[in-house]
GUBA-112897 format. One line per 10 residues: number of its first residue (from 1); their letters; for each residue x, y, z of N, C-alpha, C. Coordinates in steps of 0.05 Angstrom, whole numbers, always signed. Example, Ala and Ser with C-alpha at 12.3 -4.5 7.8 and 13.67 -1.06 7.14 Angstrom:
1 = as = +264 -114 +156 +246 -90 +156 +264 -66 +156; +257 -45 +142 +273 -21 +143 +258 +1 +157
REM end
This chain:
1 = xxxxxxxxxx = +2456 +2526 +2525 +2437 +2506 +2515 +2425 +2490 +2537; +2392 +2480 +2539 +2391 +2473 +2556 +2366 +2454 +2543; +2375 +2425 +2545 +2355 +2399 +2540 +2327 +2396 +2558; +2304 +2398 +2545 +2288 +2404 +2563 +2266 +2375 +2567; +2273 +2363 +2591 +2275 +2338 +2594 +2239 +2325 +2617; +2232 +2350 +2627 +2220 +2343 +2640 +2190 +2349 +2637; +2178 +2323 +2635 +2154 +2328 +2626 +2131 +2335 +2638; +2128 +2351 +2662 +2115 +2372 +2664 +2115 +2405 +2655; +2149 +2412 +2656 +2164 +2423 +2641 +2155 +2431 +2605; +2143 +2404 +2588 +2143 +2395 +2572 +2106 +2411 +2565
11 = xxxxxxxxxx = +2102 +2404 +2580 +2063 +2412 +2581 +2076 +2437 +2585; +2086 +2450 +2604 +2082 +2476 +2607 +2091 +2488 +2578; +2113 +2482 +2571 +2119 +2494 +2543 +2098 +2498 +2513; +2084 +2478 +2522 +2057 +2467 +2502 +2043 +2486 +2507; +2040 +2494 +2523 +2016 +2516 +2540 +2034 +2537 +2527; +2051 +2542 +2537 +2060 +2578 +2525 +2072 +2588 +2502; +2076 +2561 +2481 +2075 +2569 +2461 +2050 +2570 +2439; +2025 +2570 +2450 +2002 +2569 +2440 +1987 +2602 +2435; +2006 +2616 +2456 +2012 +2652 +2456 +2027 +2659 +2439; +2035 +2648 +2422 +2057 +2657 +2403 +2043 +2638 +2372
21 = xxxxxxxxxx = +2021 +2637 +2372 +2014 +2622 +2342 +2010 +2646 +2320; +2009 +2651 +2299 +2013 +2626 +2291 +2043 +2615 +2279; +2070 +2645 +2290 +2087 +2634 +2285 +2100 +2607 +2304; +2089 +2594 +2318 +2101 +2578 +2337 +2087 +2543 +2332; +2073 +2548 +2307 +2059 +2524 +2302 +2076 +2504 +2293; +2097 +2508 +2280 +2120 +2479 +2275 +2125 +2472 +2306; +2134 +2484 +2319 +2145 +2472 +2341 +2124 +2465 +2358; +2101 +2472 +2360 +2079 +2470 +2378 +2069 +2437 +2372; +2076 +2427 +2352 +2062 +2411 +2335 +2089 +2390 +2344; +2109 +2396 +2338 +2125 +2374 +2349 +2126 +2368 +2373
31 = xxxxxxxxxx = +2117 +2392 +2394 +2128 +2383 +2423 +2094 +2368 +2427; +2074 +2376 +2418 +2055 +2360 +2432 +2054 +2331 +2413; +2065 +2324 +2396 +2084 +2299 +2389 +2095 +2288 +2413; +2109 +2304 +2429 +2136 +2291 +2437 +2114 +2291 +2471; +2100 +2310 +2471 +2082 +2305 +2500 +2061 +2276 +2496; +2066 +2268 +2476 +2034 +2243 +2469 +2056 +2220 +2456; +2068 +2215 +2463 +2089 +2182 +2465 +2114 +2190 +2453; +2114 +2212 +2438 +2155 +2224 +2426 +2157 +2195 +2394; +2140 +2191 +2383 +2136 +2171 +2366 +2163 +2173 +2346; +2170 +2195 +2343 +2192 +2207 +2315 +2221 +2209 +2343
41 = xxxxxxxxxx = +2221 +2204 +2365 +2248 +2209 +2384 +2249 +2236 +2378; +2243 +2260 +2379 +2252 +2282 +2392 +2259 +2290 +2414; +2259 +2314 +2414 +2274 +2333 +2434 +2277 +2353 +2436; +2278 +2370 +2453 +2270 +2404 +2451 +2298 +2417 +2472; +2306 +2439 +2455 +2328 +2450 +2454 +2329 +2474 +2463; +2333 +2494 +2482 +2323 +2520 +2493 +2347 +2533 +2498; +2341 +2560 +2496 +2369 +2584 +2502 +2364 +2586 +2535; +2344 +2582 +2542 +2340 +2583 +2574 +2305 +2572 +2578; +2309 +2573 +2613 +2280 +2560 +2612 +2277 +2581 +2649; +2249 +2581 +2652 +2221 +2581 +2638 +2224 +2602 +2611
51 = xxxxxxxxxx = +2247 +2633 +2616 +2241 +2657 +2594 +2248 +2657 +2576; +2247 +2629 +2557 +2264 +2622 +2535 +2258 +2639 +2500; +2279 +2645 +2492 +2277 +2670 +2473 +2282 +2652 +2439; +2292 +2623 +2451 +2289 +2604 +2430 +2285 +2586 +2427; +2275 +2562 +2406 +2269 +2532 +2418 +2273 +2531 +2385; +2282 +2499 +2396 +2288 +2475 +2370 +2285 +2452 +2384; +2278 +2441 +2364 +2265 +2414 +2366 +2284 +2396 +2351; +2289 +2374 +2358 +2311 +2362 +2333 +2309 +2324 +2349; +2323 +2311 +2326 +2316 +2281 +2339 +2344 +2273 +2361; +2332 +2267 +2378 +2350 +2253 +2401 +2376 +2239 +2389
61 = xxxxxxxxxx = +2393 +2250 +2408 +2416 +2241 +2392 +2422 +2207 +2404; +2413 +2196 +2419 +2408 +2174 +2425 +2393 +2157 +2397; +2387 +2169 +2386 +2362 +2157 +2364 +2378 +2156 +2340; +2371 +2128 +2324 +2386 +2115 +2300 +2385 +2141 +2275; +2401 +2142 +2268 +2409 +2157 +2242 +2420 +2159 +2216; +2406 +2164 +2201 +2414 +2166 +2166 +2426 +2195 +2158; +2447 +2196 +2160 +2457 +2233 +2147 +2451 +2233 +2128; +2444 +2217 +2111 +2428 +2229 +2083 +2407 +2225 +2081; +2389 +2234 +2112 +2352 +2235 +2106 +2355 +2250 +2122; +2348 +2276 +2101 +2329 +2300 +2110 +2303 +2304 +2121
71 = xxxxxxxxxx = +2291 +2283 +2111 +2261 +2279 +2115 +2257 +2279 +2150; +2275 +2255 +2155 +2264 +2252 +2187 +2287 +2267 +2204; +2313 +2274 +2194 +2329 +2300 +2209 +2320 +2326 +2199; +2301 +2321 +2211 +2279 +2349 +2210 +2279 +2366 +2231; +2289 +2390 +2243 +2280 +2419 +2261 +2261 +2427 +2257; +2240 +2436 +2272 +2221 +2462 +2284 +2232 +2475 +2297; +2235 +2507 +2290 +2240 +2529 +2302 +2228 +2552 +2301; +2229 +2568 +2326 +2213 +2583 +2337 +2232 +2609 +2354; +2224 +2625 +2354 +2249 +2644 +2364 +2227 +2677 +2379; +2234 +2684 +2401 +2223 +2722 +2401 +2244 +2732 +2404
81 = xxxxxxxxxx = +2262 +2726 +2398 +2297 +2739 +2395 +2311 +2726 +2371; +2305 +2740 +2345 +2329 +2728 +2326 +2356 +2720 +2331; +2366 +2739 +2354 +2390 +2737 +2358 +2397 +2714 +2381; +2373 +2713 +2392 +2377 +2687 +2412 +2387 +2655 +2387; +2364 +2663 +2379 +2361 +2635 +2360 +2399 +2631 +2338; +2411 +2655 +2332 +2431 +2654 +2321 +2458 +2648 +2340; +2452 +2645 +2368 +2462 +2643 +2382 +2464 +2606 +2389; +2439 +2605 +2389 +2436 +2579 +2396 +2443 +2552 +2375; +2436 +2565 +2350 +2453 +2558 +2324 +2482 +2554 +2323; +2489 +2574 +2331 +2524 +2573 +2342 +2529 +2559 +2360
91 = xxxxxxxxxx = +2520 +2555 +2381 +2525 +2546 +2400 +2537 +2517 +2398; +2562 +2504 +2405 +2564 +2472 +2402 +2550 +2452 +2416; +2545 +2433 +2395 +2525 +2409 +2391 +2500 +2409 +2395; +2488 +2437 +2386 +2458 +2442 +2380 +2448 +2430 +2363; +2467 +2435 +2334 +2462 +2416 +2311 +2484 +2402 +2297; +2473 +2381 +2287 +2495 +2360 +2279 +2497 +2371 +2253; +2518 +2381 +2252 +2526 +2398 +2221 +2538 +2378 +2202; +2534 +2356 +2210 +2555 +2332 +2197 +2538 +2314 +2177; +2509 +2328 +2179 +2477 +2300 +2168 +2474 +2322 +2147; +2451 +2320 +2125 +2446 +2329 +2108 +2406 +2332 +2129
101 = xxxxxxxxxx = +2407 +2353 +2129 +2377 +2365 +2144 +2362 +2381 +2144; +2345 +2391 +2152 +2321 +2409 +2154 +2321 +2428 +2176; +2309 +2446 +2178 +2305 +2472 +2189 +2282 +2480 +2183; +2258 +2480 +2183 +2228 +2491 +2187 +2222 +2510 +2207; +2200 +2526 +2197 +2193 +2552 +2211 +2168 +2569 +2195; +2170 +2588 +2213 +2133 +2614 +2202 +2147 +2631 +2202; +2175 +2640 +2209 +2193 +2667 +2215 +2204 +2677 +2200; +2201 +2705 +2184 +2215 +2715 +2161 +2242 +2713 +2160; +2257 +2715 +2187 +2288 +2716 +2185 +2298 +2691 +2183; +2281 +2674 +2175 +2296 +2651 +2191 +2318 +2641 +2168
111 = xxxxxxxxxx = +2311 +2640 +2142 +2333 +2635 +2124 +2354 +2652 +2124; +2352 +2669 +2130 +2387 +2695 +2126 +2402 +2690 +2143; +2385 +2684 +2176 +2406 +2678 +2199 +2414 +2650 +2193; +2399 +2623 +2191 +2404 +2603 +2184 +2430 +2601 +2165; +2421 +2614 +2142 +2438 +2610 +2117 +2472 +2624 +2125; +2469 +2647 +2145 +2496 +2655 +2143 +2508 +2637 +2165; +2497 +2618 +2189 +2502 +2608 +2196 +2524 +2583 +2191; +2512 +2573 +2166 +2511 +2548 +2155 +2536 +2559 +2133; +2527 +2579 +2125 +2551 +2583 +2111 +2586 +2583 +2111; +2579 +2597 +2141 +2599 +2591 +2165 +2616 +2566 +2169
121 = xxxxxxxxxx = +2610 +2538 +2164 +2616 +2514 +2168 +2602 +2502 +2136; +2605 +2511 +2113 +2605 +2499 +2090 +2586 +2484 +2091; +2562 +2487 +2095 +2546 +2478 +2082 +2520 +2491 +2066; +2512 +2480 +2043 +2488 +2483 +2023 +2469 +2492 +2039; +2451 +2506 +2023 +2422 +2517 +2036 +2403 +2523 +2016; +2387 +2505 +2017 +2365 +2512 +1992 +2335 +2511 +2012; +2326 +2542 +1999 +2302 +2549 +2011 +2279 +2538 +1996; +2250 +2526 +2008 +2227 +2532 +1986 +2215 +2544 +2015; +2194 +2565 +2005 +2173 +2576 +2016 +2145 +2568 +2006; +2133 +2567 +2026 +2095 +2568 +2018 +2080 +2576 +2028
131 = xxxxxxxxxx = +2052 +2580 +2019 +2029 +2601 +2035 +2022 +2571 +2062; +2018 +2587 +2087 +2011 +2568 +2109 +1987 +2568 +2107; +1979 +2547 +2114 +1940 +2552 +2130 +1939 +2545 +2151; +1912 +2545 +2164 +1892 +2534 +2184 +1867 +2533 +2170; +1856 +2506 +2187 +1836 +2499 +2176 +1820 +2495 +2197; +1788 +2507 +2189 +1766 +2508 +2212 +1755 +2480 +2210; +1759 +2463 +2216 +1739 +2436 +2207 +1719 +2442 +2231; +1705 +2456 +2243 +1691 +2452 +2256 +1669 +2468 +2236; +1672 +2482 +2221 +1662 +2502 +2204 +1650 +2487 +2180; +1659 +2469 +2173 +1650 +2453 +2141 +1659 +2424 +2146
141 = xxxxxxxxxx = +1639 +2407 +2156 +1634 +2380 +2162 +1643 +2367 +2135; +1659 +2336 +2133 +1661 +2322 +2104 +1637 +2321 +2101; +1634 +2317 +2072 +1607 +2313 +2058 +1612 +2281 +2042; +1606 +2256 +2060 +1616 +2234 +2053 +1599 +2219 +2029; +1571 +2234 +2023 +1544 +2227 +2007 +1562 +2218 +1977; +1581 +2229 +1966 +1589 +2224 +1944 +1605 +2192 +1953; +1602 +2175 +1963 +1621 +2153 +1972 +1585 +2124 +1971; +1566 +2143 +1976 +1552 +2119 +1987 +1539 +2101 +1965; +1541 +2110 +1944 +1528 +2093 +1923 +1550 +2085 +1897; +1580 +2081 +1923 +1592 +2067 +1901 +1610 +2053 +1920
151 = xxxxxxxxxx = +1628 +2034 +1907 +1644 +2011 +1923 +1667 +2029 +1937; +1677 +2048 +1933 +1693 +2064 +1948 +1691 +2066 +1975; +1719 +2068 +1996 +1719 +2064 +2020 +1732 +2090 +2031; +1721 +2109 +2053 +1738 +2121 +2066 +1760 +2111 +2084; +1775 +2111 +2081 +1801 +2088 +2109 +1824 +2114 +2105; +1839 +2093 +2130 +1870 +2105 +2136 +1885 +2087 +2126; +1913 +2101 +2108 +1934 +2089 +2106 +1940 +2064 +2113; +1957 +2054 +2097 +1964 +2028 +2112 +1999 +2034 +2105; +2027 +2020 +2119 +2052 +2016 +2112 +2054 +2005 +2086; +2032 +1990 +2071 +2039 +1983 +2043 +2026 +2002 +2026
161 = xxxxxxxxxx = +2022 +2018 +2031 +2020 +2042 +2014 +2033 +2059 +2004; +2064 +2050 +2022 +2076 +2075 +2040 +2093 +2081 +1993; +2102 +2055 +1985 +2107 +2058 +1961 +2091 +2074 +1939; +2063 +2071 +1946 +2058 +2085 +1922 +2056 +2120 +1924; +2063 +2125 +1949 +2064 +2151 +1962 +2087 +2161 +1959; +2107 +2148 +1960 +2142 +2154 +1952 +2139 +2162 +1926; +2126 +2146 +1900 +2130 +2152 +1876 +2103 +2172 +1860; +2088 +2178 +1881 +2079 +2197 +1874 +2079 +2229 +1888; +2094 +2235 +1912 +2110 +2252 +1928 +2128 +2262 +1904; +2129 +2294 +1896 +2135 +2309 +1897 +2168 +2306 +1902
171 = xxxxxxxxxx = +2160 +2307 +1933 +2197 +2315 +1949 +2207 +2279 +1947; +2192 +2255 +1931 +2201 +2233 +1944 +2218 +2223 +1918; +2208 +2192 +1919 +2234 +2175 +1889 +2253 +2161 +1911; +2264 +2158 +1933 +2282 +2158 +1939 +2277 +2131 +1968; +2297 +2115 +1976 +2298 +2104 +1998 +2285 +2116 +2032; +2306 +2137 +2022 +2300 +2155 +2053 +2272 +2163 +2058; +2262 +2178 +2031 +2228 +2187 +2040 +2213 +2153 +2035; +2214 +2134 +2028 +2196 +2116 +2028 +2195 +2102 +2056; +2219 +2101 +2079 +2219 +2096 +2093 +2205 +2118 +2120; +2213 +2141 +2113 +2198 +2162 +2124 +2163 +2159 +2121
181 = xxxxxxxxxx = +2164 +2166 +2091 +2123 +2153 +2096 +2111 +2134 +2108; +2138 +2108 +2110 +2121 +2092 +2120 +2121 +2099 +2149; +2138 +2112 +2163 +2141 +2120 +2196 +2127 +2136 +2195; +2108 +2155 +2189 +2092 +2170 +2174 +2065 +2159 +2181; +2059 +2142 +2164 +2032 +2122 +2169 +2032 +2103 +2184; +2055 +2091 +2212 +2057 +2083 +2232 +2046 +2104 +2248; +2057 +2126 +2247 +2054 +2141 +2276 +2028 +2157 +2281; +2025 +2167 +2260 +2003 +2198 +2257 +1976 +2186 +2239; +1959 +2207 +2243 +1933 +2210 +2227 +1945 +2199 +2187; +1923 +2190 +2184 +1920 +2192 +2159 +1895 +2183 +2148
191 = xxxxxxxxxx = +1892 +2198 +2127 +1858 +2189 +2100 +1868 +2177 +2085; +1846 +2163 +2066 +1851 +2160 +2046 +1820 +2141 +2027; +1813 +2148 +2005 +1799 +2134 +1999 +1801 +2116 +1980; +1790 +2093 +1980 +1799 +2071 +1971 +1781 +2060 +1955; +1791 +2050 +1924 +1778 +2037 +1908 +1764 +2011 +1907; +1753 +1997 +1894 +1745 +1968 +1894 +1764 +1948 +1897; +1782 +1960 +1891 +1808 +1932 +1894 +1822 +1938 +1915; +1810 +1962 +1928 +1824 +1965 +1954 +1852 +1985 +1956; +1856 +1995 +1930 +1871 +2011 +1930 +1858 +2048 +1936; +1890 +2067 +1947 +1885 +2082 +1949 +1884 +2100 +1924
201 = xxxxxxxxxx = +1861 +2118 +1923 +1859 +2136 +1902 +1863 +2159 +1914; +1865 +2170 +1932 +1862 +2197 +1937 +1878 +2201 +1967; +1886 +2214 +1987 +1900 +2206 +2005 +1917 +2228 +2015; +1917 +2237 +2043 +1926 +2262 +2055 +1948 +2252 +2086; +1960 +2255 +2094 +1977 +2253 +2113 +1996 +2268 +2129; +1999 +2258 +2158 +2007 +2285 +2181 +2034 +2277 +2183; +2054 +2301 +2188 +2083 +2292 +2187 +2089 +2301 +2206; +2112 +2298 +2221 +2123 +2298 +2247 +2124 +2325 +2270; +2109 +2347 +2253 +2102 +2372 +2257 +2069 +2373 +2262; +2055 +2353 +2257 +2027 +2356 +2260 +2013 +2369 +2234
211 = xxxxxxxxxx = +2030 +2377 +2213 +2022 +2383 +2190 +2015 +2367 +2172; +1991 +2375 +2162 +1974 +2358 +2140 +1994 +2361 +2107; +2000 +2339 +2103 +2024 +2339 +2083 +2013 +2320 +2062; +2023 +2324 +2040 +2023 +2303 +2013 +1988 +2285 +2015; +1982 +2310 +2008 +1949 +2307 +1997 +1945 +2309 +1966; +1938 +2285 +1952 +1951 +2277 +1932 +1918 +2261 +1923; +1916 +2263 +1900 +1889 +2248 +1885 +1895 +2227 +1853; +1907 +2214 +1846 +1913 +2201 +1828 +1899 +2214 +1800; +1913 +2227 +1789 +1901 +2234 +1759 +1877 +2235 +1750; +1876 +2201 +1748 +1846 +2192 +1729 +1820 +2199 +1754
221 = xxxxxxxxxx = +1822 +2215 +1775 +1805 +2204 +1798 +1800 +2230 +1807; +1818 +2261 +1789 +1816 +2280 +1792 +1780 +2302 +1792; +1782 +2319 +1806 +1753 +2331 +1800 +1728 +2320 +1806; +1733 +2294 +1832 +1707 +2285 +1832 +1697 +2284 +1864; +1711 +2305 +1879 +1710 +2316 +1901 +1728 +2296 +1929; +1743 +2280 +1919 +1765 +2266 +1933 +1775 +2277 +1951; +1787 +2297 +1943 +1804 +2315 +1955 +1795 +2327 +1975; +1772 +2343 +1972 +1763 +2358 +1992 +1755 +2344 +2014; +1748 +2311 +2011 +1733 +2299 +2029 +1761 +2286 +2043; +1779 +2278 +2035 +1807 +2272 +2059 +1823 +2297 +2071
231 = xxxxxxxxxx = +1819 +2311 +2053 +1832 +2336 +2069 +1805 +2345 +2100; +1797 +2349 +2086 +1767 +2359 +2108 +1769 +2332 +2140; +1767 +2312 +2123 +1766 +2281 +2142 +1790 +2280 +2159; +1816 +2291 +2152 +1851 +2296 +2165 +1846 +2309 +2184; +1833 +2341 +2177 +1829 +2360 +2185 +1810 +2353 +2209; +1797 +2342 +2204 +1770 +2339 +2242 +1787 +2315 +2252; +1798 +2293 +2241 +1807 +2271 +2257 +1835 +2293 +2277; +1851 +2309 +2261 +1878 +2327 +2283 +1854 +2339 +2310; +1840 +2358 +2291 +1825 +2369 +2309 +1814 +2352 +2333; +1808 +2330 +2322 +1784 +2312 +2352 +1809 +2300 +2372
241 = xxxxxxxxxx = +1837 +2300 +2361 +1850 +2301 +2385 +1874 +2324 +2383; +1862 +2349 +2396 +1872 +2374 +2403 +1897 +2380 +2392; +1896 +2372 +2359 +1923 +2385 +2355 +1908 +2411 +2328; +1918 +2422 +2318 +1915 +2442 +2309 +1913 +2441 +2270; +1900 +2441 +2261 +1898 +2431 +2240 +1906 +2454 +2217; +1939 +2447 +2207 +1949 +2466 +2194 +1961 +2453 +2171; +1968 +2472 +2149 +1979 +2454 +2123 +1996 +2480 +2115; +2004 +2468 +2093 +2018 +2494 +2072 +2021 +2484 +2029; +2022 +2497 +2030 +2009 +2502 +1992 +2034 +2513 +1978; +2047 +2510 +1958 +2061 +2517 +1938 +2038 +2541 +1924
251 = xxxxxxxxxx = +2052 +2572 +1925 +2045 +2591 +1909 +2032 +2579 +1880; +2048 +2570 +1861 +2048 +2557 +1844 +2021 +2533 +1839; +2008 +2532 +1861 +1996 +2499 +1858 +1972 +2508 +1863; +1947 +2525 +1839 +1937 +2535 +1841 +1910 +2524 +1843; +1911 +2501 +1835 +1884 +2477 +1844 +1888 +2473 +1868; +1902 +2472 +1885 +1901 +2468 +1918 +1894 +2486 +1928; +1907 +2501 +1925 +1899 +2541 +1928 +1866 +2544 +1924; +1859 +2533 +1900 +1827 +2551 +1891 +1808 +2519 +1911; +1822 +2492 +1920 +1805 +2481 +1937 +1804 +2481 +1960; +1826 +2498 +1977 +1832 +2504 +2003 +1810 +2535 +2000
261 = xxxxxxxxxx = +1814 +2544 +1983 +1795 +2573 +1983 +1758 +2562 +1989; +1760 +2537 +1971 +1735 +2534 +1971 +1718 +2517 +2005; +1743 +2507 +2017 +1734 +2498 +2050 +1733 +2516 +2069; +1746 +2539 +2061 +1748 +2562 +2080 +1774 +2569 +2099; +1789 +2555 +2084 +1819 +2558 +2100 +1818 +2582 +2112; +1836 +2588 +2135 +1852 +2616 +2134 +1881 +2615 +2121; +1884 +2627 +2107 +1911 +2641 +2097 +1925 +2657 +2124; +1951 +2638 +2127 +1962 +2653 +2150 +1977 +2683 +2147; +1977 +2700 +2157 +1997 +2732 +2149 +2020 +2721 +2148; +2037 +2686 +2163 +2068 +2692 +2160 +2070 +2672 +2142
271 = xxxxxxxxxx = +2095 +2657 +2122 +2097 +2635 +2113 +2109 +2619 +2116; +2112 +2590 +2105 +2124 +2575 +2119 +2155 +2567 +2106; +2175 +2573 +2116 +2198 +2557 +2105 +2206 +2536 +2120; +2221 +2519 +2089 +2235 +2502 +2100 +2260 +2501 +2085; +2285 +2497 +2097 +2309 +2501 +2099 +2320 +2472 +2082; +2331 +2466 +2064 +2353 +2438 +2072 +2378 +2446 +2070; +2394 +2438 +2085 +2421 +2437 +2087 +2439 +2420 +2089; +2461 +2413 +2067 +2476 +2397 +2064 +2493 +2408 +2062; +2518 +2387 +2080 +2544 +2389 +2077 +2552 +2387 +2054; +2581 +2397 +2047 +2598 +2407 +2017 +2601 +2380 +2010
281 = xxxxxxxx = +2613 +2371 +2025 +2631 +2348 +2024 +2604 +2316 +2021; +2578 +2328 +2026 +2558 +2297 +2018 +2548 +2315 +1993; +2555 +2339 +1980 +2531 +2340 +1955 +2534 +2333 +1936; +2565 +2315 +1928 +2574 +2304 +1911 +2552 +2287 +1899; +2547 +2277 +1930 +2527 +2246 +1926 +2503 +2253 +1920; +2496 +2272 +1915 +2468 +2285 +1893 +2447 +2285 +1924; +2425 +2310 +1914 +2411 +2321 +1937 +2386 +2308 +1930; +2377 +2290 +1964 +2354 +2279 +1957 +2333 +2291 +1961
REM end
């Protein structure tokens, strides 16, 4: 195992995993995080260096911790040797097998090696998969004309938002992700458009991966082209500072699907998993 500490070192890795997209985009996305101030405390994890056959990303173990938030004990991994990567898995104090966490990736194998890994030392493994994208925002400009003849505001996030984003999240409800969104809309990009009273109606955000995450439109506010205009607006703000403007979609979530079709996404060939894994001995305490 080898901590990769040095930040020229750090660019160079940025650089050569950009030859390996688009399975190398979780990790690509955290290390140029961690090259532009390390906002979330990471750290990058290698089977060797410069010819490294695996990399993980994971939070500094110096850095404050909740074992029951998955959200921000979050991995990116990336591997051109499965067997490297199962190695490095094994390997002691790669990962803290002791937190309830994440594992992300574009790599078909990655849940079987993961999972028998994990299995190994008792702990849970629940997979979701989804279709990846990229998005051209250079290709289809926002179309902001629907905003100008009414009191509505395009803006970014604010930390007191961070609540109504917990209770309308999907993966959220809970302590851990409310505190996460709000570290969330401290650190990274975010849209959102905003009503007369100043509230958010509609609203898209980048998570510690550089992925465009929990793009969300409030019910009554549905179908009136919201969506397209913060996603699109997320999408050129990553882009205008050189990060790579990628998301991912639930099979299932076929209104996102038929409006990502309609901006021109690319549909990536690999998909994206993400891993959680919890110890035996915390799932008593119910999975957040």
């Amino acid at each position: 195992m080898l901590v990769l500490t040095c930040s020229t070192k750090l660019l160079t890795l940025e650089k050569m995993l950009k030859s390996h997209f688009p399975e190398s985009l979780k990790v690509y996305g955290a290390v140029m995080n961690i090259n532009r101030g390390n906002p979330f405390q990471k750290e990058v994890v290698l089977d060797s260096w410069p010819d490294f056959k695996a990399v993980i990303t994971r939070r500094q173990k110096e850095a404050e911790t909740d074992y029951l938030d998955h959200y921000t004990n979050a991995h990116a991994v990336f591997y051109k040797d499965v067997r490297a990567y199962r190695r490095l898995l094994e390997e002691h104090d790669v990962i803290n097998w002791d937190q309830v966490f994440q594992i992300q990736g574009l790599q078909s194998e990655l849940h079987d090696v993961t999972k028998a890994v994990a299995n190994s030392k008792q702990l849970d493994v629940q997979l979701a998969s989804f279709k990846a994208v990229h998005f051209y925002p250079e290709s289809t400009l926002p179309d902001t004309s629907l905003l100008t003849s009414s009191p509505l505001r395009l803006t970014q996030l604010s930390v007191a938002d961070a609540d109504l984003l917990n209770r309308t999240w999907s993966r959220g409800g809970n302590q851990q992700c409310l505190q996460y969104i709000a570290n969330l809309i401290s650190c990274f990009p975010s849209v959102c458009v905003r009503d007369d009273k100043g509230n958010p109606i509609s609203w898209s955000i980048t998570d510690q991966f550089a992925t465009m995450c929990h793009s969300y439109t409030l019910p009554e506010h549905r179908r009136k082209g919201y969506s397209r205009l913060v996603t699109l607006t997320l999408a050129w703000k990553l882009h205008s500072r050189g990060f790579p403007s990628q998301g991912n979609v639930l099979d299932s979530n076929t209104a996102s699907i038929g409006l990502l079709k309609g901006i021109g996404v690319e549909f990536l060939p690999c998909r994206f998993h993400r891993l959680i894994l919890t110890p035996v001995a915390s799932s008593g305490q119910g999975h957040l």
